[in-house]
Backbone as CSV, one residue per row, in Angstrom:
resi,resn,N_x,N_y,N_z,CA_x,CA_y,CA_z,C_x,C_y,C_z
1,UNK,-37.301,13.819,12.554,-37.560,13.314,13.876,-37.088,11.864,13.915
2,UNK,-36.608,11.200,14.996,-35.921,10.330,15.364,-37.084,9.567,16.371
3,UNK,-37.188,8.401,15.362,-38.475,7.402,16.041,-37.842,5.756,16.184
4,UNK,-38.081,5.139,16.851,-38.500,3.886,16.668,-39.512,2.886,16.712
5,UNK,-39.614,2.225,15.472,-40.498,1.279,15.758,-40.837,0.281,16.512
6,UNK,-41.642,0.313,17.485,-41.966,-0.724,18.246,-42.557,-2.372,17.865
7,UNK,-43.332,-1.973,17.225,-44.247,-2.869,16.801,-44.772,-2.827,15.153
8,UNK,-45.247,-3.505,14.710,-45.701,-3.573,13.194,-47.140,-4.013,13.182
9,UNK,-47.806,-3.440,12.960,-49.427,-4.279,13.257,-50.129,-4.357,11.922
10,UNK,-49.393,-3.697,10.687,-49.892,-4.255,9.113,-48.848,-4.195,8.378
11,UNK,-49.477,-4.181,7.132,-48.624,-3.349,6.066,-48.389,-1.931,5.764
12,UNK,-49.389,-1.006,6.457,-48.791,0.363,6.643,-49.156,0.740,8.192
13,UNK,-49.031,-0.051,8.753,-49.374,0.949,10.363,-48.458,-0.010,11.117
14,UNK,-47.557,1.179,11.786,-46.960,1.060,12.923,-46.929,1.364,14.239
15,UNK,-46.149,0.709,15.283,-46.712,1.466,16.781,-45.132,1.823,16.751
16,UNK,-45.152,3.271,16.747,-43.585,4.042,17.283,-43.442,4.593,18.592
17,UNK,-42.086,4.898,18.727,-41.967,5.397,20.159,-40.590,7.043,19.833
18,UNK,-41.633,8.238,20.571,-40.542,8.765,20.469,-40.415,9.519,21.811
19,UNK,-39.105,9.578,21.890,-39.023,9.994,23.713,-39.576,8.944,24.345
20,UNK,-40.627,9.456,25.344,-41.274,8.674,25.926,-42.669,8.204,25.676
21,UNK,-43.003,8.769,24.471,-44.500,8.680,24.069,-44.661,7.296,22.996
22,UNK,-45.929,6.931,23.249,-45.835,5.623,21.891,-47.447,5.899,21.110
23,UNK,-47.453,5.474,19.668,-48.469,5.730,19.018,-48.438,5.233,17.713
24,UNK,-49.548,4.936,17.232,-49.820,4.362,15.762,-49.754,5.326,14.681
25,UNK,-48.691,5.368,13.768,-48.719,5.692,12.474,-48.778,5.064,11.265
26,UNK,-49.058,5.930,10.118,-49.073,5.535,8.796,-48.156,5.185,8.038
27,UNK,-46.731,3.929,7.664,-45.435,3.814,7.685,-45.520,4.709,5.941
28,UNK,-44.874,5.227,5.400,-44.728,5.569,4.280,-43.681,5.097,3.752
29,UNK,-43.515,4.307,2.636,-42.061,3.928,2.275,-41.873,2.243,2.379
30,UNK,-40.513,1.720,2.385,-40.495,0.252,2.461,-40.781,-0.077,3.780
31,UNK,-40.890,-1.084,4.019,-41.016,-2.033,5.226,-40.254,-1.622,6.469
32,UNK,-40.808,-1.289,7.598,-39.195,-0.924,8.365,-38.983,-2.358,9.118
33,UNK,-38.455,-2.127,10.349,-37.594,-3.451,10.893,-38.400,-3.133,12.375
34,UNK,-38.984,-3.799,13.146,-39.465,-3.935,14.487,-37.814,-3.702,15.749
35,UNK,-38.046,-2.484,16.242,-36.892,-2.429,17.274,-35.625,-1.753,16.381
36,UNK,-35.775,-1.142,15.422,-34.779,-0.454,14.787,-35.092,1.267,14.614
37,UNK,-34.957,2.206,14.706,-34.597,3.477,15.022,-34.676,3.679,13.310
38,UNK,-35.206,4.966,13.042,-35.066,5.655,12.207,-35.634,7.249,11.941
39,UNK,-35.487,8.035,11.007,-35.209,9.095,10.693,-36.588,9.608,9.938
40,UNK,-37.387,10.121,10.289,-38.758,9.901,9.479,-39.439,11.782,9.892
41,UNK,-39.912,11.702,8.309,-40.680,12.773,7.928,-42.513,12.759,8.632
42,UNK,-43.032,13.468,9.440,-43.833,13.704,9.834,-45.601,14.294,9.114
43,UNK,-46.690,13.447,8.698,-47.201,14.784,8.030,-48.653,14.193,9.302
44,UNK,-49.362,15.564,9.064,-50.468,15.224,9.795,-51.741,15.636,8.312
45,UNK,-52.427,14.977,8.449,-53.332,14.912,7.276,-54.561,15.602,7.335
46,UNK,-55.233,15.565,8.627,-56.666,15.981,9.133,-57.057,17.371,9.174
47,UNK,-58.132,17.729,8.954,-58.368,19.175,8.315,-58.283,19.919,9.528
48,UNK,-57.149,20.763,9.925,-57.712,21.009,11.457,-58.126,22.329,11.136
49,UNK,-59.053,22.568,12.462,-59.742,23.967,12.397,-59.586,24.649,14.172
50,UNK,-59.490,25.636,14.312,-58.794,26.291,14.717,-60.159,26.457,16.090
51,UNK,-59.915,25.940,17.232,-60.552,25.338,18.266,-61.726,25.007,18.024
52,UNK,-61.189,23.921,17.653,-62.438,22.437,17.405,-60.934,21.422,17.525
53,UNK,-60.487,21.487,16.796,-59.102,20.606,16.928,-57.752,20.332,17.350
54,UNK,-57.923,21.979,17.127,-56.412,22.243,17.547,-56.801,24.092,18.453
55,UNK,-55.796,24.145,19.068,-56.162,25.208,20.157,-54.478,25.624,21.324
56,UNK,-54.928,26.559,21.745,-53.510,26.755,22.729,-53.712,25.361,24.436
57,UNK,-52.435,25.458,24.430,-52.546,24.364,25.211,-51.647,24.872,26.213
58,UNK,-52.145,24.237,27.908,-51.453,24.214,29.045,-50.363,23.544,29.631
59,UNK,-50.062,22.954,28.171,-48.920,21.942,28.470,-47.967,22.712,27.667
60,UNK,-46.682,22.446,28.274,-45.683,23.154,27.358,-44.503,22.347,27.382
61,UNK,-44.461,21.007,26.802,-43.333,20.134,26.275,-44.506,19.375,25.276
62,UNK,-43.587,19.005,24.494,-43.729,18.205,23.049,-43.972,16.584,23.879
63,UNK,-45.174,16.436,23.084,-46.314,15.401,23.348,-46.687,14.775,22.015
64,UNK,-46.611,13.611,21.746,-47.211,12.812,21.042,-47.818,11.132,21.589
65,UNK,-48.950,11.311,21.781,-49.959,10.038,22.512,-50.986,9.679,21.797
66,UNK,-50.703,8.161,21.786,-52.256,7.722,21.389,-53.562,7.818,22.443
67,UNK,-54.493,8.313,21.849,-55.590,7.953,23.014,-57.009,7.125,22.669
68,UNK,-57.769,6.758,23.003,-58.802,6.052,22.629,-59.368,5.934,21.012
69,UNK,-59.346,7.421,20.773,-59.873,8.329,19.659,-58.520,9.090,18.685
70,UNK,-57.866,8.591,18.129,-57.144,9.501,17.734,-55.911,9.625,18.132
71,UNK,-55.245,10.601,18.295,-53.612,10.872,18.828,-54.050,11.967,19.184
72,UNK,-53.018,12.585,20.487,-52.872,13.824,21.309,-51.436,14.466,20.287
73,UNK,-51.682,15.464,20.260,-49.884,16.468,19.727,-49.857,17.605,20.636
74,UNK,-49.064,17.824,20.939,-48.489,19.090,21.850,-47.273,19.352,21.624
75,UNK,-47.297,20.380,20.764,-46.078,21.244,19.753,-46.040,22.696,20.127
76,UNK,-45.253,23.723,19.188,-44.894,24.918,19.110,-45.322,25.383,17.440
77,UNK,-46.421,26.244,17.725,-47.048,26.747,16.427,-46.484,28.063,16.556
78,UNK,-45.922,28.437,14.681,-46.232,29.600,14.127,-46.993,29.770,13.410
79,UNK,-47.824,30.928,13.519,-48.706,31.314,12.045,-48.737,32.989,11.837
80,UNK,-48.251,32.755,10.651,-48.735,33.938,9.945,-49.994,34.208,9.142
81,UNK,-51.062,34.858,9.415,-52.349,34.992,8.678,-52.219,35.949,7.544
82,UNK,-51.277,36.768,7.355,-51.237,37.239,6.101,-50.607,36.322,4.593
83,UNK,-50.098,35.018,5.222,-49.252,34.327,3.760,-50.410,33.008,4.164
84,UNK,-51.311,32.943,5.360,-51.538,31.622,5.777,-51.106,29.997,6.216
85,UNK,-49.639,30.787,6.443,-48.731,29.733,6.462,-48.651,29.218,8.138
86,UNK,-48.640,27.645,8.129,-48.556,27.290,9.810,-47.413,26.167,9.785
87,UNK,-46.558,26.355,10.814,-45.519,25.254,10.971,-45.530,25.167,12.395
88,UNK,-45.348,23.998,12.581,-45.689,23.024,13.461,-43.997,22.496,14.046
89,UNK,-43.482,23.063,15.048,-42.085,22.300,15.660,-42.523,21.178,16.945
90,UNK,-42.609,19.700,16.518,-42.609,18.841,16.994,-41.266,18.228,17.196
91,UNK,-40.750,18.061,18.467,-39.741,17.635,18.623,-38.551,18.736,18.365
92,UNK,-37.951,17.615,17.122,-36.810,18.253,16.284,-37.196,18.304,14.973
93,UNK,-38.498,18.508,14.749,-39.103,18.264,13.341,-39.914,19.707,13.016
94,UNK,-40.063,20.229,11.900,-40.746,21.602,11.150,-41.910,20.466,10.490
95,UNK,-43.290,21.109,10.807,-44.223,20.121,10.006,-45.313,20.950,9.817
96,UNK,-45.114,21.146,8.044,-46.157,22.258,7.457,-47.882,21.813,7.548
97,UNK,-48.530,22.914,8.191,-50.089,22.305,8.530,-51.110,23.308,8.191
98,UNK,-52.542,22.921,7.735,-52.952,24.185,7.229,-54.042,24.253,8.316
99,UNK,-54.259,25.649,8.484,-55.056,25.587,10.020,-56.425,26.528,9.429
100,UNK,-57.910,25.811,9.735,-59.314,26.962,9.216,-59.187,27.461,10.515
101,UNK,-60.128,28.796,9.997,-60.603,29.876,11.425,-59.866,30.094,12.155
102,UNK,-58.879,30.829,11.829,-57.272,30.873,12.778,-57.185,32.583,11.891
103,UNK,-57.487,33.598,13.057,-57.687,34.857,12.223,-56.228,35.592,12.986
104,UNK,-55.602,35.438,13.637,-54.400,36.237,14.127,-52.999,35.163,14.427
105,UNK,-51.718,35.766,13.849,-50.703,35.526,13.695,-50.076,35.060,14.984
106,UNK,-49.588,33.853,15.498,-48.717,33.325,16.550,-47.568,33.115,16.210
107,UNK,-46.847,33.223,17.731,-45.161,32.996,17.259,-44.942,32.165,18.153
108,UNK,-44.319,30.764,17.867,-43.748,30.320,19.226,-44.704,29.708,20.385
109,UNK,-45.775,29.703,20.175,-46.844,29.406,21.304,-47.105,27.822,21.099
110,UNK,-47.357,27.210,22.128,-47.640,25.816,22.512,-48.928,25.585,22.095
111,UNK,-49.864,24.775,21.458,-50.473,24.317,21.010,-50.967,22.748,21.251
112,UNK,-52.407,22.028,21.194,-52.791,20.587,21.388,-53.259,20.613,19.973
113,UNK,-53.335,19.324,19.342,-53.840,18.917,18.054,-54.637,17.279,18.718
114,UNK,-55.648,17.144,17.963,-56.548,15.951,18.244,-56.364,15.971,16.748
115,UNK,-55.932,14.735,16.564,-55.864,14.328,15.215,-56.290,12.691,15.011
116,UNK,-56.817,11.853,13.976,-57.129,10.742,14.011,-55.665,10.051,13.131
117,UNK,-55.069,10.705,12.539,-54.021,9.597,12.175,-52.928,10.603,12.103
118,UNK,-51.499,10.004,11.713,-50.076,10.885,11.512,-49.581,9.724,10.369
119,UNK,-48.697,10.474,9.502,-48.084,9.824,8.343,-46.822,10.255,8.982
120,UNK,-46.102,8.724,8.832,-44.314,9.087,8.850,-43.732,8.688,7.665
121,UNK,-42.772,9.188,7.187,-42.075,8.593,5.996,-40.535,8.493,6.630
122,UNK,-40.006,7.468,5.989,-38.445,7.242,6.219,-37.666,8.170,5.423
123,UNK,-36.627,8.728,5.990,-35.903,10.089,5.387,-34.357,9.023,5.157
124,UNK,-33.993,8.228,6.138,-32.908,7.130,6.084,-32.491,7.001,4.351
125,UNK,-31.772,7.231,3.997,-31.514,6.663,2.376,-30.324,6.057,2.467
């Protein structure tokens, strides 16, 4: 996924912008540059569980917002419940997530995540 940094507010937290959305992440990696564009790996960390956190959603474009509490996500989930496997298409990004109490297989369906933080890492080498 293709972000830029807006702002720098430590040594690991940044305010990025992608599209039109802006929000605080976890920078992974060296230092980036305020107002420079880069190429960054996505992880979401928070245990999600399967409506309490994350759930089908009425929105159907890719959303990433900060809000008071946390960050908003609005992606395209697959899951398969027989391997337990969930991937997450944000943007232009695949982002492996493990989902509790999620008993039947989705393809393709739009999804909200309430999450309290996001890790980016720089992919740029």
């Amino acid at each position: 996924m293709n972000v830029k940094v807006a702002d720098i507010l430590d040594e690991n937290r940044v305010v990025v912008q992608v599209e039109r959305n802006e929000f605080i992440a976890e920078w992974d990696g060296d230092k980036p540059e305020r107002n420079e564009s880069y190429a960054v790996e996505m992880d979401i960390d928070d245990e999600l569980i399967w409506k309490t956190n994350i759930c089908f959603s009425s929105e159907n474009d890719n959303v990433i917002i900060q809000k008071d509490k946390g960050i908003k996500i609005v992606a395209k989930l697959d899951y398969n419940s027989e391997d337990n496997l969930a991937t997450l298409k944000v943007y232009d990004s695949i982002v492996l997530i493990d989902i509790e109490g999620i008993k039947q297989d989705i393809s393709n369906e739009w999804v909200e995540i309430n999450c309290d933080s996001i890790r980016v890492s720089n992919i740029n080498l």
